[in-house]
C-alpha positions in Angstrom: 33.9 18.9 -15.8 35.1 21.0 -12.3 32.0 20.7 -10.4 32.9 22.0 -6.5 34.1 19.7 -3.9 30.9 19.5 -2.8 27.9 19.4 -4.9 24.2 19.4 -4.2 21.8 16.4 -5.4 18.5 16.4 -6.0 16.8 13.2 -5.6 14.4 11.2 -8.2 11.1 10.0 -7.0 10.0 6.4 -7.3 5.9 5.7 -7.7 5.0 2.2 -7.0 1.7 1.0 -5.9 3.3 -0.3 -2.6 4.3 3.6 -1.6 2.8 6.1 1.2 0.7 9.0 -0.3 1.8 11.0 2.8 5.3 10.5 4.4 8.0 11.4 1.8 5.9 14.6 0.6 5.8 15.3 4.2 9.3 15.2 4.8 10.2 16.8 1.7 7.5 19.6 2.4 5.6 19.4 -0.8 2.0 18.7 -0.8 0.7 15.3 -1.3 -0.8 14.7 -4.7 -2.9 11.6 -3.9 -0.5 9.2 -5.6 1.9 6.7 -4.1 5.5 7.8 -3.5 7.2 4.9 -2.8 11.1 6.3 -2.8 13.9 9.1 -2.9 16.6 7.7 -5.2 20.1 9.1 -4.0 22.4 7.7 -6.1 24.1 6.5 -9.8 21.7 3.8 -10.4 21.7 4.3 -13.9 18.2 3.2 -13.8 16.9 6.8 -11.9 20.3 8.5 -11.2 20.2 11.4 -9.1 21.1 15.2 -10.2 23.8 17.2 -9.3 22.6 20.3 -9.2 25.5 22.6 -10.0 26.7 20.8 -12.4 23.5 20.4 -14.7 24.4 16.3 -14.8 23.4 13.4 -13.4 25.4 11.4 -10.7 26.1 8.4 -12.9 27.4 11.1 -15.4 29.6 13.2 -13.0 31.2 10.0 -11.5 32.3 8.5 -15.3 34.2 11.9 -16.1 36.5 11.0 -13.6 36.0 7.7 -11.6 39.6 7.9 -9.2 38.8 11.5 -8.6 35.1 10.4 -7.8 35.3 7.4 -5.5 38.4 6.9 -5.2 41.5 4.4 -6.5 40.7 1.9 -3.4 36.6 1.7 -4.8 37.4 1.7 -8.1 40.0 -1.2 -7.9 37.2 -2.8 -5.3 33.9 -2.3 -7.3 34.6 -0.7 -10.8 34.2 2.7 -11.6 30.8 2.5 -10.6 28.7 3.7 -7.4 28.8 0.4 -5.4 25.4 1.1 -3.3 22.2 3.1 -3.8 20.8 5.4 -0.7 17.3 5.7 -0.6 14.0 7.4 1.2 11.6 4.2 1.6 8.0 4.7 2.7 5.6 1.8 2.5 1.7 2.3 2.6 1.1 -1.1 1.6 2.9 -4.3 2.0 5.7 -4.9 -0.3 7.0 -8.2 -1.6 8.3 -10.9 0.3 11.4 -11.8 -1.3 14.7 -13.0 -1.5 18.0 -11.4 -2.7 21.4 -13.2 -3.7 24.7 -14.1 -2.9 27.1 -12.6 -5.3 28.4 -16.1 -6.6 24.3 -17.0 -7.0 23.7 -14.1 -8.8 26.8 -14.6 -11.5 25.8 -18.1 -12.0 22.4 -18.0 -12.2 22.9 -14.7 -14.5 25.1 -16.9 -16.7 22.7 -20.0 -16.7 19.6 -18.2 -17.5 20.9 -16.9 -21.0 23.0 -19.7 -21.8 19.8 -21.6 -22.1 18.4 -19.5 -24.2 15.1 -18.9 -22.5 13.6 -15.1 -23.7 12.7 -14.4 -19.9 11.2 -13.2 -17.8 14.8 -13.8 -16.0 14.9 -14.3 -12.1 18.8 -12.5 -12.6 19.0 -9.1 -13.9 22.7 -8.7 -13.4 25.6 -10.2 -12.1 25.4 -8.6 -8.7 24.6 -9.3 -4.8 21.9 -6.9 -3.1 22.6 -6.7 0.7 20.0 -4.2 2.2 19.8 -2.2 5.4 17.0 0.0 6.6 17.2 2.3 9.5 13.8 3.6 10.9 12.6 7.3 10.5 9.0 6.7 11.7 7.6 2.9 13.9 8.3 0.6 10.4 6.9 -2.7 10.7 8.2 -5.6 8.5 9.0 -9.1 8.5 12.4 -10.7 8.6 14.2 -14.0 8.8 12.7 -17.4 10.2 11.4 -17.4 13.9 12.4 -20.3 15.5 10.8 -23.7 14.6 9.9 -24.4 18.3 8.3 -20.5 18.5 6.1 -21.3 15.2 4.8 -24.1 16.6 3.7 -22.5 19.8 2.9 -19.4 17.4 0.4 -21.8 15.4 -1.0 -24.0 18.7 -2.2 -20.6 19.7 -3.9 -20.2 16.6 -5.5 -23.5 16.3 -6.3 -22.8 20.0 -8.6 -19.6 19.0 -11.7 -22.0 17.0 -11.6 -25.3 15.9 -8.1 -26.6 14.5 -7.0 -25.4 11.1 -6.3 -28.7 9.0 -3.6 -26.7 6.6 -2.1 -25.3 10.0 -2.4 -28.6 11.1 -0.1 -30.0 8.4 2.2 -26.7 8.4 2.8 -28.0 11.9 4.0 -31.3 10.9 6.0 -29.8 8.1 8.0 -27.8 10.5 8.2 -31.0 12.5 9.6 -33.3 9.8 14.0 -33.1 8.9 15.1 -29.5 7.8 11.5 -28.3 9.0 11.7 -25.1 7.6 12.5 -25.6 3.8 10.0 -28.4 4.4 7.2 -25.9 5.3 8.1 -22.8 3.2 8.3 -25.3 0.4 5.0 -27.1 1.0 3.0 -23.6 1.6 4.7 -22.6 -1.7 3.4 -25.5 -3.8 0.0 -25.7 -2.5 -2.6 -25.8 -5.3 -4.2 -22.4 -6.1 -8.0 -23.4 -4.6 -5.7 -25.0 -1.0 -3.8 -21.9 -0.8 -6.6 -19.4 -0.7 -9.0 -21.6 1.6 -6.0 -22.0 3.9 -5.3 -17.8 3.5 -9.0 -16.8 4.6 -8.6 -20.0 7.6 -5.4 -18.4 9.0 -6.6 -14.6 8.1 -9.4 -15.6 10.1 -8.2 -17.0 13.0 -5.3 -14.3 13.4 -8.3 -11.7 13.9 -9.6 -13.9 16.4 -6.6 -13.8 18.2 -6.2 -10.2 17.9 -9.4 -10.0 19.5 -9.3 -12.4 22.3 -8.0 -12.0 26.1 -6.3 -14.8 25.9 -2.8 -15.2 27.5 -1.3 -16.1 24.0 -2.5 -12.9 22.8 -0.3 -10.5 24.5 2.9 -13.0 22.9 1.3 -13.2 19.1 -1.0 -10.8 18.7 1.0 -8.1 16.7 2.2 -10.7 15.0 -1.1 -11.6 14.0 -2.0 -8.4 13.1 0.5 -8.4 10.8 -0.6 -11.5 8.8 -3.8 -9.8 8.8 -2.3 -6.5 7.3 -0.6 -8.2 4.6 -3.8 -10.0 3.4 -5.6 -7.2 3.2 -3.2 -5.4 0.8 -2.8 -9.2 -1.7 -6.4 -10.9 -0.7 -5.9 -15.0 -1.2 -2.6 -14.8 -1.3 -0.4 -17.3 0.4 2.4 -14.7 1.3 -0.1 -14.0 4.8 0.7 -17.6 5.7 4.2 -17.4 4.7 4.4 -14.6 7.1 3.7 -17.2 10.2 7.2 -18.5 9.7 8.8 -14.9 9.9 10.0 -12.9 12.4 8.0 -9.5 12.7 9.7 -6.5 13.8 8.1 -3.1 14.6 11.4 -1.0 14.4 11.1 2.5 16.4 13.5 5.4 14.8 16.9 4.8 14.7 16.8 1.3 14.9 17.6 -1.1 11.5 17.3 -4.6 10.3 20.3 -6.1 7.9 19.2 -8.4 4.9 21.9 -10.4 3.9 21.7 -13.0 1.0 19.0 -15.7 1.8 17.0 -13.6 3.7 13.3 -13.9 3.5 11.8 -10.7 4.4 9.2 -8.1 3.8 8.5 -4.3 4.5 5.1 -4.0 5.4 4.7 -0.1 6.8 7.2 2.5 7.9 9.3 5.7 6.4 12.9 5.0 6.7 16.9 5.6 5.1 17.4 2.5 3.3 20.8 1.5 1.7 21.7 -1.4 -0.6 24.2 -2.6 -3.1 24.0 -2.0 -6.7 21.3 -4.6 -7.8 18.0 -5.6 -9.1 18.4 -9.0 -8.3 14.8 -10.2 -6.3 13.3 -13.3 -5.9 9.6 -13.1 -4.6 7.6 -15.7 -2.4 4.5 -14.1 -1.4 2.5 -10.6 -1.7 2.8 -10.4 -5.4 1.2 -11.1 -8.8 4.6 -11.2 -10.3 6.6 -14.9 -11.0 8.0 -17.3 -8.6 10.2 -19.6 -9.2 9.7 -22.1 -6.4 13.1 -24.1 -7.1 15.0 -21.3 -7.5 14.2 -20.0 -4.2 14.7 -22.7 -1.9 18.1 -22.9 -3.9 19.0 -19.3 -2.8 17.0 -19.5 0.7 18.7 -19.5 3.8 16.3 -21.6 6.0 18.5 -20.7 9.1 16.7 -18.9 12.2 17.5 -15.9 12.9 16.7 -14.9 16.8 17.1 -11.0 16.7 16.4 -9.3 13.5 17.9 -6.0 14.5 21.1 -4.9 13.7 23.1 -2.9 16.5 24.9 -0.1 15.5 28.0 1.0 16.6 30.0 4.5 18.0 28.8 6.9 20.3 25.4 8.3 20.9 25.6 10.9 18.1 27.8 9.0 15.6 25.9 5.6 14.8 27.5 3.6 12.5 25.8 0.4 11.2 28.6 -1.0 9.7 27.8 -4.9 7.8 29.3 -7.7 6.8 29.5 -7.0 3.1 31.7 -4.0 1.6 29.8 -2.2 -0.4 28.1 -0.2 1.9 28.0 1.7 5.6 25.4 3.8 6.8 26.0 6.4 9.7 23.6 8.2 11.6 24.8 11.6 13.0 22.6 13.8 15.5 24.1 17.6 15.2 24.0 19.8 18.5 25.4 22.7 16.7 29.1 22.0 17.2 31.2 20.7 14.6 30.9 16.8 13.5 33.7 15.7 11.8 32.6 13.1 9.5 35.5 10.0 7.6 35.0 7.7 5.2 37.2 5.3 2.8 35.6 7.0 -0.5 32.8 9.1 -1.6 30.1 10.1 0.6 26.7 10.8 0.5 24.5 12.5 3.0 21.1 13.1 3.5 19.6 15.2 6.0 16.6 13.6 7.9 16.0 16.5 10.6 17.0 20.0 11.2 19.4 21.8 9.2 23.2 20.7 8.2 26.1 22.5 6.8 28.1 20.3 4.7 32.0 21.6 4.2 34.2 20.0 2.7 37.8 21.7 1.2 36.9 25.7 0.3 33.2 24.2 -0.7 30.4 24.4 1.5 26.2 24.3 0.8 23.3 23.8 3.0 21.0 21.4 3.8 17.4 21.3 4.7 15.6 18.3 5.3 15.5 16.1 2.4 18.2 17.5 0.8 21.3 15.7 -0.3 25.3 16.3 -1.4 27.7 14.6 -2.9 31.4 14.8 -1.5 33.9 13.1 -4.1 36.9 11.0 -2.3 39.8 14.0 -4.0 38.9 17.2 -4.1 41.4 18.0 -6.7 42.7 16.1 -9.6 45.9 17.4 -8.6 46.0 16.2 -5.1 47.1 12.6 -4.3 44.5 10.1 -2.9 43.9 10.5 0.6 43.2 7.8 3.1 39.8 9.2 3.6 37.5 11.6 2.9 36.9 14.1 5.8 33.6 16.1 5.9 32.7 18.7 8.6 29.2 19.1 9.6 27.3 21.6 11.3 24.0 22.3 12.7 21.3 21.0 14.4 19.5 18.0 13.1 20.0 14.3 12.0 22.2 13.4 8.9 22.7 10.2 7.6 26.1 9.4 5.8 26.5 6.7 3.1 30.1 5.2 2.1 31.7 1.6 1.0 32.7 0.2 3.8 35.9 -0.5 5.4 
């Protein structure tokens, strides 16, 4: 197999309940059938890999023939001779799950555990794998991420209580919060409330969050979107107690070109929004709220990372037109790169992938070169040649007007 040094991909479509009807067919210019497109797979998940055009294989495929040549000795010795991250288009309609994702050492051992005892499933560990996420805006996305701050929740819920007459479950959320380690205390209570508790104490909380929304009152301008927000996510899983869960979380309304970073432990949830989202090679998800699917309450406050996090954005770095949001794990960097028609000269320790988000790019790479329109994507393998020794990086020239996002491991 000789595919070119660069090689078009065309991406796999992802229908889950949870996706917009509208924004990826939008993007993509296709007309909107009615039904949920959740996600653009641009990658080797073997699950959904993505096609190389020219070549008449998939990704997964095209990287196996030849994995040095592919990603690169450096990846290969790092990650395997796999892809070590999947790039994505996201676009939520509807809330999606809160969950929980693990730490590589988690993930191994409860992977391990989980088989050794022999139970026939359903398993909370589908592989052996961490799955580190970052999501950088196309459209305002709204979601929930990491704990607020205890003493911010508890002037979050006195506003609440402050709307009607006192919530007695809010009430005791308070006091949960309150008590050693408040915050494990409180996600853990809320999680093992009795079925008939939980949904009285949903439509008590749903309530008085529209009351606030509504009201003039001072507390209002502070809490009311995130209010709003607990209201949203009711109305997409009535009764259920991920809306209260929510009151513990930070929300974030992201604007384009700004991202959030989930690490291992942390609790989060998309809620609305288009964006570029990349991870790490994993289907590892613990859920905690929003779902009909199983949750295993021990297992997540084993894997939960109760500690606050004060600003859930992650900060990129580089220059205006060069954003890189480079994370504290390896197997991923995302880089966002707005084109003025000169030539962008684009590096990276392996492979790349990029996928144009706005305008028009020319991707050249070697003697290769193709075009991209929005929503398109290309491959650019770490060696060009088999004949050529590894280089240090791989070097991509861009040019054009319009926004391209790059995907590589990272440094």
């Amino acid at each position: 197999m000789n595919p070119p040094a660069v090689v078009r991909l065309k991406g796999v479509i992802r229908h889950y309940r949870w996706g917009s009807t509208t924004a990826i067919p939008e993007l993509l210019g296709i007309e909107p059938t009615g039904e949920p497109v959740a996600e653009l797979w641009l990658g080797a998940h073997p699950d959904d890999p993505a096609e190389v055009v020219e070549a008449g294989v998939c990704l997964d495929e095209l990287i196996a023939s030849d994995p040095v040549r592919m990603l690169g000795a450096g990846s290969v010795e790092r990650f395997g001779p796999g892809l070590p991250y999947l790039l994505k288009l996201l676009a939520a309609g509807r809330a999606l799950s809160i969950q929980v994702h693990p730490t590589v050492e988690q993930a191994r051992h409860g992977y391990v555990q989980e088989r050794a005892n022999g139970a026939p499933g359903p398993y909370n560990y589908q592989d052996k794998n961490h799955k580190p996420e970052l999501l950088c805006a196309l459209t305002p996305f709204q979601a929930l991420c990491g704990f607020r701050a205890v003493e911010q929740t508890r002037q979050y819920l006195d506003a609440l209580n402050g709307v009607g007459e006192p919530i007695p479950g809010l009430v005791q959320l308070a006091a949960e919060l309150n008590s050693a380690d408040g915050l494990r205390a409180a996600f853990s209570w809320l999680l093992r409330l009795p079925k008939p508790q939980a949904q009285q104490l949903v439509a008590d909380v749903v309530a008085a969050c529209a009351a606030l929304v509504a009201s003039d009152e001072p507390s209002a301008d502070q809490w009311g979107r995130a209010a709003a927000a607990t209201v949203l996510a009711a109305s997409d899983f009535p009764g259920d107690i991920g809306a209260v869960v929510a009151l513990l979380l930070n929300f974030v309304e992201l604007q384009p070109g700004e991202a959030i970073f989930l690490a291992a432990g942390n609790v989060h949830a998309y809620l609305r929004g288009l964006g570029v989202e990349i991870m790490a090679n994993s289907d590892n998800v613990l859920r905690c709220g929003l779902t009909s699917k199983h949750i295993d309450v021990e297992e997540l406050l084993r894997i939960t990372d109760f500690s606050p996090l004060p600003d859930p954005r992650w900060s990129p770095t580089g220059t205006s037109t060069e954003r890189t949001f480079a994370v504290p794990v390896p197997d991923f960097a995302l880089t966002e790169l707005t084109l003025d028609g000169s030539v962008t000269e684009v590096s990276a320790p392996s492979a790349v992938i990029l996928v144009c988000t706005e305008g028009s790019a020319a991707v050249e790479f070697g003697d290769s070169q193709i075009l991209l329109a929005v929503g398109e994507a290309a491959f650019i393998p770490a060696n060009a040649t088999p004949a050529t020794p590894a280089p240090p990086t791989t070097s991509v020239r861009l040019r054009g007007k319009g926004t391209v996002f790059s995907a590589t491991t990272g440094r």
